[in-house]
N, C-alpha and C positions, 0 to 999 in steps of 0.2 A: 853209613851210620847203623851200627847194631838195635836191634830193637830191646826196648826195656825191657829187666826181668823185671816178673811182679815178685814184688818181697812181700812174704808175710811174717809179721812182725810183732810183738810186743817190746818195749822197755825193759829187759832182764839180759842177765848174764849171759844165758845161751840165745838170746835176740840180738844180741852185741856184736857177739862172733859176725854174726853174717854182713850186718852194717859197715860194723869196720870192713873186710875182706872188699866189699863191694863198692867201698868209696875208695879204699886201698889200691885197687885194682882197676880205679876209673870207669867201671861197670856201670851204665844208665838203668835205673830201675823204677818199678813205680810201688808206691809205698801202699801198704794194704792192710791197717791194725786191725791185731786180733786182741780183741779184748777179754782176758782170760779171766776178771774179777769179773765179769758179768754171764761168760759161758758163752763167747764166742768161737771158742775152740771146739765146742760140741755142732758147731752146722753142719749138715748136712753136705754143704756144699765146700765147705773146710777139712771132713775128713775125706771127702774123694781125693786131695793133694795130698793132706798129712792123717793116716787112718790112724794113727794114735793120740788121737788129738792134743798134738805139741807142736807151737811151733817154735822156730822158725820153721818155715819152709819157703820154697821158690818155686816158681814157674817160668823156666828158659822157652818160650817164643821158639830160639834157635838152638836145639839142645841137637845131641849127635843125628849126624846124619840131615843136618838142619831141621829135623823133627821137633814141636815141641816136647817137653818132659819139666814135669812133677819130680821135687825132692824133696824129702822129709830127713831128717835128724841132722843138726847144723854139722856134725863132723863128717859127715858123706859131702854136705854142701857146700861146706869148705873142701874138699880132696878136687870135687868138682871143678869148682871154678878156679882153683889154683890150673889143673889140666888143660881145661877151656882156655883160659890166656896164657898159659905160659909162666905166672908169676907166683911168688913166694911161695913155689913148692918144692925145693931143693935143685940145686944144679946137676946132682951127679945120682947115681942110685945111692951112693952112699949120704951123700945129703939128704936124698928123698926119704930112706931108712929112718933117717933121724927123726925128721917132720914127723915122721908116719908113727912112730913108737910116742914120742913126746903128745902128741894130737891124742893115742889113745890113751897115753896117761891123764889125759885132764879127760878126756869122756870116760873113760871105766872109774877113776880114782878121784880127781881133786874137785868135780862137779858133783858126782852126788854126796861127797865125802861135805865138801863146801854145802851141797846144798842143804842137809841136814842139821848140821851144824845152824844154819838158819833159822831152822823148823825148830828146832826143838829150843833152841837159844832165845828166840825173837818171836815168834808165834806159837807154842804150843802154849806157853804160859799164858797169853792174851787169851786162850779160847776160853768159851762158855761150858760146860766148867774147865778151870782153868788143868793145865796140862804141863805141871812143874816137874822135871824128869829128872832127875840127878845124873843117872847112870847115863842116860840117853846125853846130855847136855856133856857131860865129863866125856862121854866117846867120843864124838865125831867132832867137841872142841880136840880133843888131842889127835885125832887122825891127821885132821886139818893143818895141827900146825907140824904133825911126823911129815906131810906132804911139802908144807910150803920147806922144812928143812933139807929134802930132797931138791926140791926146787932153787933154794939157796945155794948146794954146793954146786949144783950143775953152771950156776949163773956166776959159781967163783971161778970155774973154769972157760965161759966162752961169751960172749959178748949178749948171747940171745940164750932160748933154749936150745935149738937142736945146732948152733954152733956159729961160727962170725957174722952170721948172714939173718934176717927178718924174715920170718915165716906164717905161715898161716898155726903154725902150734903158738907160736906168744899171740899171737888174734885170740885165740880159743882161750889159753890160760889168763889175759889180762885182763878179762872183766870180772870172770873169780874173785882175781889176787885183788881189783881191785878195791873189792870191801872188805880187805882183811878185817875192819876193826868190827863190823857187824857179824863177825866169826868170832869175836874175843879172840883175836891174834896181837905179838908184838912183833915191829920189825928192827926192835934195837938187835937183838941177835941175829939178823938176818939181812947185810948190808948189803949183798949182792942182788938179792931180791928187790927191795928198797931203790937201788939204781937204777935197775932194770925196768920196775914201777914207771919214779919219773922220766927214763928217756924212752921208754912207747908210749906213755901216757902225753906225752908232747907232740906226738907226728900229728899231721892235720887230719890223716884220714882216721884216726883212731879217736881225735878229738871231734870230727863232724860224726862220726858214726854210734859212738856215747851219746850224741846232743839228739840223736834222732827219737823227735815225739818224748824228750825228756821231761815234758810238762803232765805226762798221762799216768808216768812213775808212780805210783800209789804206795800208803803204807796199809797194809791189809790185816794188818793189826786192830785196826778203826771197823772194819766190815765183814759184819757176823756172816753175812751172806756169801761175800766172795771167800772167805774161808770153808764153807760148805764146798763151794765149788770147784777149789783145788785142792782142799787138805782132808772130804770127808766123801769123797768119789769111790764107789764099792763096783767091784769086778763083775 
């Protein structure tokens, strides 16, 4: 029996990715919330794992070499454990290619593209004083959805993103896509997307790995405080 990985975790989009991968992948873990509206992310002992204080991150017990090992940024963490077992990382190079390009397109492009979109849609305006952006709101609404229409036609052509087969790039892409509507997205023009939604959004390990600590979910809209803490952090 392998030893747990510690997951450290929050409820978010890029907390997701790793949930899902590690239930996906039958992976025993032990769970370890990082509570980022209160500035748990800033311990001392949270950034010796992850020095930029984000997480997710993990600690494999049994990393190469049977050594333990510290990972930080969920798309290394997913390339990771995809290697580590064996699964949802492409069968061929040319599969792996695929993964590997698609994975970086939701880290360089459709997350911070998504994330903003957030920020400036859903909380800038809640702040103290309030932070109504036109330009900012009208950008990263339309990146978001120039993104999800790349995403569309790739998903008219192949059953997943990187092709017939489940991978750790729709793990990474489908906690995104999943709040297209807190992006002000539609998906009547985007049916292939919309499919692809409901059948990942249906596998069990993508449905227990969403449900993890779904009760801590906060809307941070309400707290003047944890908005200091993640949206007014100076360099």
């Amino acid at each position: 029996m392998s030893q747990p990985i510690d997951l450290y975790f929050w409820p978010t989009p890029n907390g997701w990715k790793v949930s899902i991968a590690l239930e996906e992948m039958g992976l025993p873990y032990t769970l370890n919330l990082v509570d980022i509206g209160k500035g748990a992310q800033f311990d001392p002992d949270f950034l010796r794992i992850s020095p930029n204080n984000r997480m997710p991150a993990i600690v494999d017990p049994e990393g190469p070499d049977g050594a333990p090992i510290a990972i930080f940024e969920s798309g290394a963490i997913l390339q990771y454990l995809a290697r580590k077992t064996g699964q949802f990382g492409g069968r061929t190079e040319r599969e792996r290619i695929a993964v590997d390009q698609w994975l970086m397109w939701q880290m360089g492009g459709l997350g911070p593209m998504a994330g903003q979109a957030h920020h400036f849609l859903k909380y800038a305006p809640a702040m103290d004083p309030p932070q109504d952006l036109p330009y900012a709101k009208d950008r990263y609404r339309g990146e978001t959805s120039r993104l999800y229409r790349v995403l569309d036609t790739q998903l008219g052509q192949n059953r997943h993103v990187a092709g017939d087969f489940y991978s750790i790039a729709d793990m990474a892409i489908w906690g995104w896509a999943s709040l297209w509507e807190g992006q002000q997205q539609v998906l009547d023009d985007k049916p292939n997307m919309a499919r692809w939604l409901d059948e990942v959004g249906r596998r069990p390990g993508v449905i227990a790995g969403r449900a993890l600590a779904a009760e801590k979910r906060a809307d941070f809209r309400k707290e003047a405080a944890s908005q200091d803490l993640l949206f007014r952090q100076k360099g």
